[in-house]
N, C-alpha and C positions, 0 to 999 in steps of 0.2 A: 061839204057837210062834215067828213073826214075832219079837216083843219082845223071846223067852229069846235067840233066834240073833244079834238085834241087837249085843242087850247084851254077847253073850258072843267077837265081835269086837272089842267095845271095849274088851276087859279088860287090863290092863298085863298084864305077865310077871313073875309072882309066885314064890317056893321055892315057897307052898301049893299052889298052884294047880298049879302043876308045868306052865305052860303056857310052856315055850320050849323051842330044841332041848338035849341035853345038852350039855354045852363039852366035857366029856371026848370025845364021839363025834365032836364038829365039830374038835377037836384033832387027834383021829387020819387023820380024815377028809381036812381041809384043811392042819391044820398052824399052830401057836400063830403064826407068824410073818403068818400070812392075818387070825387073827381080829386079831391084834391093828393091823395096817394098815388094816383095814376099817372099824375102830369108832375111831380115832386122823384116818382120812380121812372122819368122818361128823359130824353135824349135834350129837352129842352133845361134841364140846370147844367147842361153844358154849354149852352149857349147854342143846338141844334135844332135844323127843322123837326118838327111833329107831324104826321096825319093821323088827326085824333080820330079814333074808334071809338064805338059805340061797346064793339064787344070787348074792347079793353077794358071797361068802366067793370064791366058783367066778371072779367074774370079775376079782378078784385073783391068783387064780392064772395064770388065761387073759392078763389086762391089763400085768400089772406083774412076777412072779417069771418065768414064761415068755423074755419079752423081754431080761429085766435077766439070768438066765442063758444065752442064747443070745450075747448080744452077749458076755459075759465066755469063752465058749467059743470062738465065735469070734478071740475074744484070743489064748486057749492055745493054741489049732488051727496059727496062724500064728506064734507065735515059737517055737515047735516047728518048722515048715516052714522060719526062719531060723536055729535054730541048725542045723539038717540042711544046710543049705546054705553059712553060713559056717563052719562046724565048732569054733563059738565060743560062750559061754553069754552067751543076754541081760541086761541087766543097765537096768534102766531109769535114763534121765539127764533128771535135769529142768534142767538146761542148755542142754542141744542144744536146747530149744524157743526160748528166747533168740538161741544163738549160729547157727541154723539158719531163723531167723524172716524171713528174704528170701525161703526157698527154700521157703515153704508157699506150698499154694495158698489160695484164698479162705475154702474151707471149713473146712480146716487152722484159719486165722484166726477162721473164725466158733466152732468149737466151744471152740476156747480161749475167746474171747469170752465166751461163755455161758457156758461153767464158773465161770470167776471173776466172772462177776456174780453167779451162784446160789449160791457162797460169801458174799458181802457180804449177798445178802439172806438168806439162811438163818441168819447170824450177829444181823442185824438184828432179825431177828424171834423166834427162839429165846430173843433178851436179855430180847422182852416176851410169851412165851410164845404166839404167835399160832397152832400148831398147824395150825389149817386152812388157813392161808395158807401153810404149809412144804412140805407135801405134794402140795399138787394142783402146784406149781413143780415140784419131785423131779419129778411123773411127769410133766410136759411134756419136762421135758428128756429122761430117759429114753425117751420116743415120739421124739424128736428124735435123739439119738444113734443107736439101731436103725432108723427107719426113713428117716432122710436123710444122717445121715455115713456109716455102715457101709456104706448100700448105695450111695453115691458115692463110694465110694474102695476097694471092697471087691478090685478087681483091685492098686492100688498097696499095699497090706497084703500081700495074697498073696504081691508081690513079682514082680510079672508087667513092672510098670517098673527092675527093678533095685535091688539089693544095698539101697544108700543109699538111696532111696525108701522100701521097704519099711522100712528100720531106724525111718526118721524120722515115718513116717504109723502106726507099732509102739508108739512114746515117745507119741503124742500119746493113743492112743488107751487107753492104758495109765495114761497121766496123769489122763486125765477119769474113768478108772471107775475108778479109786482114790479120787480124790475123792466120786465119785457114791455109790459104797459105804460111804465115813467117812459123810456126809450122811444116807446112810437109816440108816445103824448100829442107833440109837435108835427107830426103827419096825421095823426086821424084822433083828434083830437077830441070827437065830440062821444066815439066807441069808449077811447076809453076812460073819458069822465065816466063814464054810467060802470064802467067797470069796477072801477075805483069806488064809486061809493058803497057799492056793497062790498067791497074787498075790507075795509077800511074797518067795516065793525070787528075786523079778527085781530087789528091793530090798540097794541096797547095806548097810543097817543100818535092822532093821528091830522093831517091836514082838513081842509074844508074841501078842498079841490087837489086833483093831480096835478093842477098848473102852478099848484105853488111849494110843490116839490121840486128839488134839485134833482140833477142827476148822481148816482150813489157814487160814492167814491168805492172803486174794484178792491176786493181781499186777496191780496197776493198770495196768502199762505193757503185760500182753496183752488187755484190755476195749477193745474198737473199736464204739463204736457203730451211726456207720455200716454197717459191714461186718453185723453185726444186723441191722441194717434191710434190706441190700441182702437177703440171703438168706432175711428173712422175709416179705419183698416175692414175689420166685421161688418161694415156699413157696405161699404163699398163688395164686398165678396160676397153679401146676401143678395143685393142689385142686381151683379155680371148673375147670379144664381138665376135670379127671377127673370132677367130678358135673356138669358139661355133658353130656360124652360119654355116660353113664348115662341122662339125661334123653332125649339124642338117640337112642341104643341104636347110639352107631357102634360097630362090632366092627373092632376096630385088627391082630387076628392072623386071619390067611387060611389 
């Protein structure tokens, strides 16, 4: 009994056998956009075995569509709150990042940064099909964007510093996930079409669809390395902070 139980662990996932879950059920279930990230972010575009999880699919949804629509709602939420305010429709300017580029703050600088470096290497690698190298980038950044731009600047967005503030910290953030979106297109494809059409009215001339956008060609002159470094330097020393505190069990809220 031992040996049949062994063996029958070992066994690939076969039509005959009929030993995997159904794609139709995991489709309806999780959403063709899940399976197809999960298995494009896995061992198999190197040519490796897989044992496909169920909770894999789950933590796609949890890790990466969760986040990447919060932050995009986030978007909406507040240039709604700014055209209520100036009584004007926004219009996204990718100039004002140029002609406005004294007046960011560091982080302003760093996310630029990062964008148009994850363009150059996204371009680089796509040329030679490196798949697994494209993806795990995407979701760095995307952990990066939701949990350290948005949530340091998320008052100057609102508009809590003023009209111009908020327009300009609006442009940046609006800039990076247009891109971020062109980028994953080709991985979940069907997210962020829907994404895209409502991004799209902020666009002074815009496509029909995100599939018949290119990929952007990177601005060298916003890539600062430095300023990279400085903020993944702060990144990383807030972390070691936070699983110290954990280790220690200090309790910071009274």
């Amino acid at each position: 009994t031992l040996c049949l139980r062994a063996r029958s662990l070992s066994l690939k996932m076969s039509k005959k056998d009929k030993n995997y879950p159904d794609p139709f059920e995991m489709c309806h279930k999780h959403g063709a956009d899940s399976i197809r990230l999960y298995l494009m972010n896995s061992q198999l575009v190197k040519g490796q075995s897989l044992k496909f999880s169920e909770k894999g699919l789950s933590s796609v949804v949890k890790d990466v569509f969760l986040p990447l629509y919060n932050s995009y709602k986030f978007l909406i939420q507040n240039i709604h709150r700014f055209e209520m305010n100036t009584k004007t429709n926004f219009k996204y300017n990718n100039q004002v990042l140029h002609k406005s580029y004294d007046k960011l703050n560091i982080t302003d600088k760093w996310i630029l940064a990062y964008s148009q470096r994850l363009l150059k290497f996204v371009r680089k690698e796509m040329e030679s099909y490196r798949l697994y190298t494209v993806v795990s980038e995407l979701l760095n950044f995307l952990e990066k964007l939701t949990n350290w731009y948005i949530r340091l600047n998320r008052n100057r967005i609102k508009g809590d510093f003023g009209i111009d503030d908020s327009e300009l910290s609006l442009n940046i953030l609006f800039s990076v996930t247009l891109d971020l979106i062109i980028l994953l297109s080709p991985f979940i494809p069907f997210l962020t079409e829907h994404i895209y059409q409502n991004l799209r009215f902020g666009l002074e001339n815009s496509e029909e669809s995100i599939h018949f956008l290119k990929i952007p060609q990177p601005d060298d002159k916003l890539i600062n390395e430095e300023i990279e470094k400085t903020i993944k330097d702060m990144i990383t020393v807030i972390e070691q902070g936070r699983y110290l505190r954990e280790i220690k069990k200090i309790v910071i809220k009274k």
